[in-house]
Every structure is written in C-alpha cells, then in structure tokens.
C-alpha positions as CSV (number, residue, x, y, z in Angstrom):
1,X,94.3,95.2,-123.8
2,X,90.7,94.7,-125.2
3,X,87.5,96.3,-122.9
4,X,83.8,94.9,-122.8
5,X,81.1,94.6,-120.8
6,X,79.1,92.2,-120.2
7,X,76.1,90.6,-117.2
8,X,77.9,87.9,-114.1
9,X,75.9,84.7,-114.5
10,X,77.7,82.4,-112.3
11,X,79.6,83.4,-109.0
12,X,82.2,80.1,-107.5
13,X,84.8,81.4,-105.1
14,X,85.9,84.6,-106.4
15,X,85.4,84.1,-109.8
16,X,82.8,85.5,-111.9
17,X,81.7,83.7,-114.9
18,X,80.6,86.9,-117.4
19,X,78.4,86.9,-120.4
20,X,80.1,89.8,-122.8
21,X,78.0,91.9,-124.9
22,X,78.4,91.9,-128.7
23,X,78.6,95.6,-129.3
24,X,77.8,96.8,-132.9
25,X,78.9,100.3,-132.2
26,X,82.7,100.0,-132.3
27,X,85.5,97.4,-134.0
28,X,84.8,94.0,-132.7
29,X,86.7,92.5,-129.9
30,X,87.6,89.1,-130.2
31,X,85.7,87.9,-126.9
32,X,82.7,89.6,-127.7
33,X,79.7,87.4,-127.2
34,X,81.6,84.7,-125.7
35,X,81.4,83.8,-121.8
36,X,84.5,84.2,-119.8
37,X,85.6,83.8,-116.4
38,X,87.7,86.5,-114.1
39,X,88.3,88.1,-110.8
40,X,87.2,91.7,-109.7
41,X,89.9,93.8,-109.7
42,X,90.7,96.1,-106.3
43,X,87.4,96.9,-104.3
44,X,85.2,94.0,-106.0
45,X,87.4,91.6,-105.0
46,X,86.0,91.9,-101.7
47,X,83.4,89.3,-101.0
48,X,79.6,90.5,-101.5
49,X,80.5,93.2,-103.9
50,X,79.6,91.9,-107.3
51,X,76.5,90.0,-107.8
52,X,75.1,87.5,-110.5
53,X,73.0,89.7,-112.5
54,X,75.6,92.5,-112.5
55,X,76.7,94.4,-115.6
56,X,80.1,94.8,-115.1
57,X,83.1,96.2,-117.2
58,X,85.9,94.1,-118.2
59,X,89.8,94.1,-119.4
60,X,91.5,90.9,-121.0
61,X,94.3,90.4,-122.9
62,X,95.7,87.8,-125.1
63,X,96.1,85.4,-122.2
64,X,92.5,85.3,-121.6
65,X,91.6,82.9,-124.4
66,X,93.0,81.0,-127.3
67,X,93.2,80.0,-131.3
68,X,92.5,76.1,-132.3
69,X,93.9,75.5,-135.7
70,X,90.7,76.8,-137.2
71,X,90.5,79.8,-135.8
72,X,87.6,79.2,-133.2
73,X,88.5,81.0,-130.3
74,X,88.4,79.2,-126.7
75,X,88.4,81.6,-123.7
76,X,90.6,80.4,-120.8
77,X,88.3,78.9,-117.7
78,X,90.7,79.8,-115.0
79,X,90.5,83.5,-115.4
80,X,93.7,84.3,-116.8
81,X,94.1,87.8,-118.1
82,X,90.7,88.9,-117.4
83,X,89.5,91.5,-114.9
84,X,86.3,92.8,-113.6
85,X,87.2,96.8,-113.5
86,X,83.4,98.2,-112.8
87,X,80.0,97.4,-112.0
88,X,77.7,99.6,-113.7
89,X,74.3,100.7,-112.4
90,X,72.2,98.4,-110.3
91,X,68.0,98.1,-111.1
92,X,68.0,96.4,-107.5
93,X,69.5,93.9,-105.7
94,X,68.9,91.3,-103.3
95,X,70.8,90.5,-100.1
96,X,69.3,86.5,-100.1
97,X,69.8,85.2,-102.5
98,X,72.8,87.9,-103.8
99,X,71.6,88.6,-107.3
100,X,71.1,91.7,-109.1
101,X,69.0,93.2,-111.8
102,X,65.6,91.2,-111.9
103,X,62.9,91.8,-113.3
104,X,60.5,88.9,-112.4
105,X,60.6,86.9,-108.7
106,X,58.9,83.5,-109.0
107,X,57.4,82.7,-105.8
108,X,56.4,79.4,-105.6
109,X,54.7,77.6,-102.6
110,X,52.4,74.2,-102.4
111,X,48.9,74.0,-101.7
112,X,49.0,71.3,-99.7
113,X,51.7,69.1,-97.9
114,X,53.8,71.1,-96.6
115,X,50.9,73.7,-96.0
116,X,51.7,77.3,-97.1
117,X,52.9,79.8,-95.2
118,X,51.4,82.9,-96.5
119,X,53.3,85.5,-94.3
120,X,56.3,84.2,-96.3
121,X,55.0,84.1,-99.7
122,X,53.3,87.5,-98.6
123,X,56.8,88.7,-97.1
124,X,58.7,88.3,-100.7
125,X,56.1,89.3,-102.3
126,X,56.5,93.0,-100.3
127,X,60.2,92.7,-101.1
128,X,59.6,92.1,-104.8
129,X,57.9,94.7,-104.9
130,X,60.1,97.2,-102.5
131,X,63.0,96.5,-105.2
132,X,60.7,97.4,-107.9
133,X,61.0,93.4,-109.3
134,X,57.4,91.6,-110.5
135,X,56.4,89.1,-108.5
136,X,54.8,85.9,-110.2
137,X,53.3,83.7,-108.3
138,X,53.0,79.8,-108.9
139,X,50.7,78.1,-106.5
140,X,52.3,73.5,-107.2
141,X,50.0,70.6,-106.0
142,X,47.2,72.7,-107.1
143,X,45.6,68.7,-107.7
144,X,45.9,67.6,-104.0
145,X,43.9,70.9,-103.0
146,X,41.9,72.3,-106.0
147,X,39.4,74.4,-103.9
148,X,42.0,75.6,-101.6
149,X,44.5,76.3,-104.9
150,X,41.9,78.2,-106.6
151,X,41.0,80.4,-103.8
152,X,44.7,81.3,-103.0
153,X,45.0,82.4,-106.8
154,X,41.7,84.3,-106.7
155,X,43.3,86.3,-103.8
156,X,46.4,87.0,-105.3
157,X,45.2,87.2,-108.9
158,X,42.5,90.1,-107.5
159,X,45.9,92.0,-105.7
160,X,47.3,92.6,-108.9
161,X,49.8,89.7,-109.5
162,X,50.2,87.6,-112.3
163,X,49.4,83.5,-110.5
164,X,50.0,80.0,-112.4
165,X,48.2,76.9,-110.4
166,X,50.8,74.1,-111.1
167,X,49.8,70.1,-110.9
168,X,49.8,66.6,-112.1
C-alpha cells in the first residue's frame, strides 16, 4: 500500500479525479505527480462530502496503475485500487457551485444585453468575500456600453476590488 495526497479536480458520479503531490520529503511513490481517479472511502462516499478543490489523502496499491514496456507508468481510469481516506482542512467552501479552496471568484456580468443585475453580482460578491475568497470582477461588452462599463468599474474599482472591462 502506497499513501499520498493530493487536490480533487474533477468530480463525475462518485469518482474523484485527484492531482497527487510530489513530496520531496520522503522516498518517492510511484504515483506521485500523476492524476488518478478513486472513490472516497466510508463517510466520503456520501454524496456532497468531498469537493473539487479538496486536498484529500489517498491509498493505492499496485492495481491502481500500470508498467508499458518502457517503464512509463499509466494510472488506471476506473479507480481500481485507489481510495480517498481523508480530506484535510478546508480554506472555504461553496455550496453552488460545490468547490473548495479558492482563492479568486471571477464574477463576470455584461454591460449591456442582457442588462446587469447588480444585486447578483453584488450578492457573490458578499459571499466571496464571507468565505474569505477575492473577488475579481470582469465587466464583457464593455464596447456596446462604454460609458455605462466605465462607470460600473469606477464603482467597484473605488470599493476595493480588482475590475477588468472586457470587449471586441
């Protein structure tokens, strides 16, 4: 049995597609730095409990990947012999959409066509900042409505956030 951690990136039906860590500070593993896919073992299996974003422990064993002629090393895709033992601590989380451990929030909304709705943008923008995430705004057909544009990123640029005007 081999042990690593390593941050979900991709969540499909019970199966968590996990980044490993290399980890310079003890004897090399032979997944380390690959990407490989398991299921959470016990109380994670439970739908909602691990998140994309998560840095989680893992377990595999030789069934969880294999040895071309070469030597390369191919990690198996249907998430044989690994396991998802522990998530480690959270920064934050979100509920929608169900990720974990951000540190920037792009929130993006038009100018123009639709119009904006700035109690939304203004809504994740307070629960950005609630989770302790950055919020970056980007303001698109800034062209359609340059006046308009400008004066939205004025009023967010004086509250503090970082703002990008977007166009053709």
């Amino acid at each position: 049995m081999y042990q690593g951690c390593g941050r979900v990136i991709k969540s499909n039906g019970g199966l968590f597609t996990v980044r490993l860590f290399l980890d310079a500070t003890r004897e090399p593993m032979p997944l380390d730095g690959k990407t490989v896919t398991g299921r959470g073992r016990g109380s994670l299996h439970r739908k909602g409990s691990l998140l994309v974003g998560d840095v989680v422990r893992v377990t595999y064993d030789n069934t969880a990947y294999s040895k071309d002629e070469s030597g390369n090393i191919k990690c198996a895709e249907d998430g044989t012999g690994v396991a998802i033992d522990e998530i480690l601590e959270r920064k934050n989380a979100l509920i929608r959409p169900p990720m974990a451990n951000l540190d920037l929030l792009f929130v993006t909304f038009s100018a123009t066509t639709p119009d904006p709705v700035l109690e939304t943008v203004d809504k994740l923008i307070s629960i950005a900042e609630h989770n302790r995430i950055e919020p970056v705004i980007v303001i698109t057909k800034s062209e359609l409505a340059p006046d308009y544009a400008a004066e939205l990123a004025d009023i967010y640029r004086r509250a503090g956030f970082e703002v990008f005007c977007v166009g053709n």
